[in-house]
C-alpha positions as CSV (number, residue, x, y, z in Angstrom):
1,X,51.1,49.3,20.7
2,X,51.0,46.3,23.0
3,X,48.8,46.4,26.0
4,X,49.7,44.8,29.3
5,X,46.6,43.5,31.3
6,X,47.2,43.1,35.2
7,X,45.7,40.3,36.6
8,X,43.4,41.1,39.6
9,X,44.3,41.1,42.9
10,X,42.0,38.7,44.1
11,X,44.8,36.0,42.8
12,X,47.6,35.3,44.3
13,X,50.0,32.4,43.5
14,X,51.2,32.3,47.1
15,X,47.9,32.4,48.7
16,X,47.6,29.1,47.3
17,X,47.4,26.0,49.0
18,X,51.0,24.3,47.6
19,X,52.7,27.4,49.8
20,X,50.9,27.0,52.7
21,X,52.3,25.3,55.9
22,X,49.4,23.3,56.3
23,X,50.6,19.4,56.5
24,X,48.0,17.3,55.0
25,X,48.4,13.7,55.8
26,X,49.2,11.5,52.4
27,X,48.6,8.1,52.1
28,X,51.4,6.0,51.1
29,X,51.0,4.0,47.3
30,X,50.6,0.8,47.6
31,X,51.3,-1.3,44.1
32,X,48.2,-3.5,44.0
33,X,48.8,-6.6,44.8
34,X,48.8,-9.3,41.4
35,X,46.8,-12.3,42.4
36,X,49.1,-15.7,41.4
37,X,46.4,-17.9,40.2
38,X,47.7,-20.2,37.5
39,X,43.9,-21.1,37.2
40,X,42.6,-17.6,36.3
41,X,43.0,-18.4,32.4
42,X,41.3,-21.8,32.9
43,X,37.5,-22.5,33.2
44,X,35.3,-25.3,33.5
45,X,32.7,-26.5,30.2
46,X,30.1,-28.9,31.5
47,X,28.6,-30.7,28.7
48,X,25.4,-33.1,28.4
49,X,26.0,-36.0,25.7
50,X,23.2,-38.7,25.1
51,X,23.5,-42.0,26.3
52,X,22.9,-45.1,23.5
53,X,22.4,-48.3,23.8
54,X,24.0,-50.7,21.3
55,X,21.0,-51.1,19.4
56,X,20.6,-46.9,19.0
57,X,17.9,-46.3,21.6
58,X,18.6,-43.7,24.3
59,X,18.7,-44.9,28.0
60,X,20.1,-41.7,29.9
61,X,22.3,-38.4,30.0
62,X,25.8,-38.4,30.9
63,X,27.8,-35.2,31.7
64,X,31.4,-34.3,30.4
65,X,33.5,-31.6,31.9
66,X,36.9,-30.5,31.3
67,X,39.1,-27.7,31.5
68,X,38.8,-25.2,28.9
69,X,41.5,-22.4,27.8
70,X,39.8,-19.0,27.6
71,X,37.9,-17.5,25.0
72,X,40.6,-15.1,24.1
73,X,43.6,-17.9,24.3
74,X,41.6,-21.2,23.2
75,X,42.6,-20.8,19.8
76,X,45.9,-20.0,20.5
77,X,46.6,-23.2,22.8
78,X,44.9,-25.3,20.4
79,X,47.1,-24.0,17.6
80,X,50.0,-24.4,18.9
81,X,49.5,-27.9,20.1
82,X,48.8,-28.7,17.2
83,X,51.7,-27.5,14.8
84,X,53.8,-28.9,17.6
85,X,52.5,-32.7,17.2
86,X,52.9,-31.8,13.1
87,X,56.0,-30.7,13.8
88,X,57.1,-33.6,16.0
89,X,55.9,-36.1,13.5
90,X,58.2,-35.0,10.8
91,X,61.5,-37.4,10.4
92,X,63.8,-34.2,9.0
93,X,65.2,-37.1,6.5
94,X,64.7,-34.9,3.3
95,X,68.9,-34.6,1.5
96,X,69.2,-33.0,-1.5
97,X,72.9,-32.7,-3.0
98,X,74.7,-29.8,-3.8
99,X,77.0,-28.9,-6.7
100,X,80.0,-30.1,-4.4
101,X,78.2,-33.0,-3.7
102,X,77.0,-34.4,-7.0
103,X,78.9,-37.0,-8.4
104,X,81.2,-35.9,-11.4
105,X,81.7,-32.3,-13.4
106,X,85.6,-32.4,-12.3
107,X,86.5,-31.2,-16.0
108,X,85.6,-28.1,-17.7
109,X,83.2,-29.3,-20.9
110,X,84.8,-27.1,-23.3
111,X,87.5,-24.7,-23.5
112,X,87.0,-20.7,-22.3
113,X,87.6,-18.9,-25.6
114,X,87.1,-20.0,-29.5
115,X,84.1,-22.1,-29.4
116,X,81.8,-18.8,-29.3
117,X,79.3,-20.6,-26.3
118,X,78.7,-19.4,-23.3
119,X,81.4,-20.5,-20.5
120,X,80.6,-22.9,-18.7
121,X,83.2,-24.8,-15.6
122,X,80.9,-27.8,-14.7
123,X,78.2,-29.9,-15.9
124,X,77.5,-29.9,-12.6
125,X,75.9,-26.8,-12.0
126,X,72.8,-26.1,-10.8
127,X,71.6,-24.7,-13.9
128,X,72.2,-28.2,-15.7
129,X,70.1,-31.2,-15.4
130,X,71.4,-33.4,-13.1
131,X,73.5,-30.4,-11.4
132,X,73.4,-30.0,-8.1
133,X,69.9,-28.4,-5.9
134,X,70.4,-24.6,-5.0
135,X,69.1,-24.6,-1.1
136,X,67.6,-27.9,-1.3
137,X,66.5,-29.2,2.1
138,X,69.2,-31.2,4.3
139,X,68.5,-33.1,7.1
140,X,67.0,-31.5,10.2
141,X,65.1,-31.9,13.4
142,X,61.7,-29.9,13.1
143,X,60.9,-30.9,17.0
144,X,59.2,-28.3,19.0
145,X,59.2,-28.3,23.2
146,X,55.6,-27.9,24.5
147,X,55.1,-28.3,28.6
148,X,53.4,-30.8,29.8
149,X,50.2,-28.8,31.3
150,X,49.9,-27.0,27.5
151,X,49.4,-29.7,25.8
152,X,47.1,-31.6,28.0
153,X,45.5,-27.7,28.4
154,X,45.0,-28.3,24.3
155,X,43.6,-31.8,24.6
156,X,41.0,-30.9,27.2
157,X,39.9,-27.4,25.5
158,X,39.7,-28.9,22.0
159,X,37.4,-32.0,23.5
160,X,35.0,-29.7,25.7
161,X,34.1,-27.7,22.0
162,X,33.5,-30.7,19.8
163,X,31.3,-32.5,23.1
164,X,28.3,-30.7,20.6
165,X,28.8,-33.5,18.5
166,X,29.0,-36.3,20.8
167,X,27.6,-39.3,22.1
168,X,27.9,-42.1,24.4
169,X,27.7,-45.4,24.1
170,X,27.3,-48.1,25.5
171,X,30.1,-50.9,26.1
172,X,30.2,-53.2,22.7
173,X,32.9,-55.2,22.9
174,X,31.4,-58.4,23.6
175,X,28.5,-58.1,20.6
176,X,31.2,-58.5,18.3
177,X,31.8,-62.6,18.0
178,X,33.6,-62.4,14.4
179,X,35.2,-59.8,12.6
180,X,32.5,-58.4,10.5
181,X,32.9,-55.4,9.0
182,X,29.0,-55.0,7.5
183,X,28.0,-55.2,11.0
184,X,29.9,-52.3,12.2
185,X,28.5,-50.4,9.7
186,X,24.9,-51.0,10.8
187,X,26.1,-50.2,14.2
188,X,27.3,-46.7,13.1
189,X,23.9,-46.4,11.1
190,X,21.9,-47.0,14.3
191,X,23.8,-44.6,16.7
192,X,23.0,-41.6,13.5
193,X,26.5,-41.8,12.5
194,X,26.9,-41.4,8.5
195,X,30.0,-44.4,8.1
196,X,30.8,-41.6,4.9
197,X,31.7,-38.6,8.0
198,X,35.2,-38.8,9.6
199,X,34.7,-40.3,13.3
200,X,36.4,-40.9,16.0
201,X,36.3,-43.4,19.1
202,X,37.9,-43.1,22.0
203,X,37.8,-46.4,24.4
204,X,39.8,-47.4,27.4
205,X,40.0,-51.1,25.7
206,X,39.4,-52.2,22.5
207,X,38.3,-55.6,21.9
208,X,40.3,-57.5,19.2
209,X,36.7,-58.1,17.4
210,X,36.4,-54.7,17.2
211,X,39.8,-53.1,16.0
212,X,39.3,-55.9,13.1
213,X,35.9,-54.9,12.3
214,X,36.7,-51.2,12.2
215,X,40.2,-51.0,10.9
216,X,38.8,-51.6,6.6
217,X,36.5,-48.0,7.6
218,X,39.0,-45.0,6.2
219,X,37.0,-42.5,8.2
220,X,36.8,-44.1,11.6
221,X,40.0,-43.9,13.9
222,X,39.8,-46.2,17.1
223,X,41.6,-44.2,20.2
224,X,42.8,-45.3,23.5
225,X,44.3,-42.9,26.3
226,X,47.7,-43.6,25.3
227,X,46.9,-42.7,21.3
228,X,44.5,-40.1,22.2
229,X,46.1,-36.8,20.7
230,X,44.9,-33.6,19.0
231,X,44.4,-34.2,15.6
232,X,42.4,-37.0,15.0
233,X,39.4,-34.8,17.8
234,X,40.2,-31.6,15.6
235,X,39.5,-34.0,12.1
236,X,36.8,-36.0,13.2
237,X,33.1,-34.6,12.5
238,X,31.3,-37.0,15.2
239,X,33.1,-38.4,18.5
240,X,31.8,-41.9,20.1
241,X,32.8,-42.2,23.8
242,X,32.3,-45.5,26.1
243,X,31.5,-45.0,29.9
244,X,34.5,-45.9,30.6
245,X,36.3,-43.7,28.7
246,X,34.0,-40.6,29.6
247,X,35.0,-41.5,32.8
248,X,38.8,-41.6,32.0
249,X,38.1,-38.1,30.6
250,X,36.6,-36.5,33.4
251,X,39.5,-37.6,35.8
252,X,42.5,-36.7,34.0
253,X,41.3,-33.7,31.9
254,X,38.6,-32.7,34.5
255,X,37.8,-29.5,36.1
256,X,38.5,-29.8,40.0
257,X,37.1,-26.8,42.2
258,X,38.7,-27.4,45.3
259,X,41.8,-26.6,43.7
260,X,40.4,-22.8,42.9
261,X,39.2,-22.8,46.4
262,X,43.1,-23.1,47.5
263,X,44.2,-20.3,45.3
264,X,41.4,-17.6,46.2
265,X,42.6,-18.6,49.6
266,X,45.7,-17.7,49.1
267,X,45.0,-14.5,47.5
268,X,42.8,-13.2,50.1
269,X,45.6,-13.6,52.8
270,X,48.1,-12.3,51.1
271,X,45.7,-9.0,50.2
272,X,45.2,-9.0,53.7
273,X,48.9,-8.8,54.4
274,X,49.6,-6.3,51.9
275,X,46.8,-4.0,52.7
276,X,48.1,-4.3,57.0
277,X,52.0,-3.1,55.6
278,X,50.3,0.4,54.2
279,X,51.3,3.4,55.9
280,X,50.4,6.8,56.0
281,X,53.4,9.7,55.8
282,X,53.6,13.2,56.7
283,X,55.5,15.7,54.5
284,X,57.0,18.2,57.3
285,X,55.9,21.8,57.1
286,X,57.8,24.0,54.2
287,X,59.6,27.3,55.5
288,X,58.1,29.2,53.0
């Protein structure tokens, strides 16, 4: 037999507080303000590379600092600059010919019936040699769009994480008088660079002397600021910078604080405003 229990009468559901005329003030939600800082994903890595002198000795410290992508989207940036200078490289002149395409195969070989082979319509097909190519590539363009700030973003980050294996030297153009290609070598030996790693220079000028001292070295490529580009920093194994391209460096991929300054400015003024407009409502009493 079921058994009813009675609650006791100590409860009540309209002796609660959602039936009672009280008004109680409630604050008006606000949708927290999103702070438009294009900067908030970027940060700053300050790095300390040796000076050299041309004859290997160390006479200072120099500091590098660019902008890096964040931790969690570095590798992103830097990937897809990247595939998109791969991709931007490719000429998309690859053509195969198709069985329409392939010259001849017109007339049928043999006749359907009475010869006991298998039928066959063309010597043309694809299953023939020199038939036509079943989805064989065709010209294309394989370009990829990138913005502007992206890839410079890319640049910058993948510089600031191979500084570790960097140095500075000093300006060498002028110890070169002759192409000599032995005595480039020695120069490499005496800044601790192995001429058998993949290295890369990056100059504001190159001095004829050198480019034809360098150029017979498979793992050395010789940069300027208008052939800098992502590739050759993510293949080389030791980067050589001059003073004067260091300094190119630090002022067009450099980290620039006033900026930021502007930006938390702004963010703080428009909290302000936003946090002024909030209002508190009153819900008018119920008739219950």
């Amino acid at each position: 037999m079921a058994s009813f229990i009675t609650p006791p009468s100590s409860i009540s559901f309209l002796s609660s507080s959602i039936f009672s005329n009280q008004t109680r003030p409630i604050p008006l939600l606000t949708k927290p303000t999103k702070t438009h800082n294009p900067k908030s994903t970027i940060r700053s890595e300050l790095a300390t590379l040796p000076v050299l002198s041309f004859d290997g000795t160390k006479v200072g410290e120099t500091t590098l600092n660019l902008k890096s992508a964040s931790p969690d989207t570095a590798r992103a940036v830097v990937h897809r600059g990247i595939t998109t200078d791969l991709n931007n490289k490719r000429r998309g002149t690859a053509s195969t010919l198709t069985r329409a395409e392939v010259r001849g195969g017109g007339k049928k070989p043999f006749p359907q019936k009475k010869l006991g082979r298998a039928r066959r319509g063309s010597q043309r097909t694809p299953l023939r040699p020199g038939g036509g190519v079943v989805f064989g590539p065709k010209p294309r363009d394989w370009s990829v769009k990138i913005n502007k700030k992206e890839k410079r973003l890319a640049i910058s980050t993948a510089l600031a994480s191979a500084a570790v294996n960097g140095i500075v030297v000093e300006e060498f153009g002028d110890k070169f008088e002759k192409p000599k290609t032995r005595e480039f070598i020695e120069a490499l030996k005496r800044w601790g660079i192995d001429p058998k790693e993949k290295s890369m220079f990056f100059m504001t000028e190159v001095d004829d002397n050198v480019v034809l001292s360098s150029r017979n070295i498979g793992t050395l490529k010789m940069l300027t600021p208008r052939t800098l580009n992502l590739f050759d920093i993510l293949n080389a194994d030791k980067l050589v910078f001059t003073k004067a391209g260091l300094d190119y460096l630090n002022d067009a991929y450099g980290y620039e604080d006033d900026e930021d300054d502007e930006y938390e400015d702004e963010d703080e003024q428009e909290t302000e405003e936003t946090g002024s407009e909030a209002e508190e409502i009153v819900l008018p009493p119920s008739d219950a």
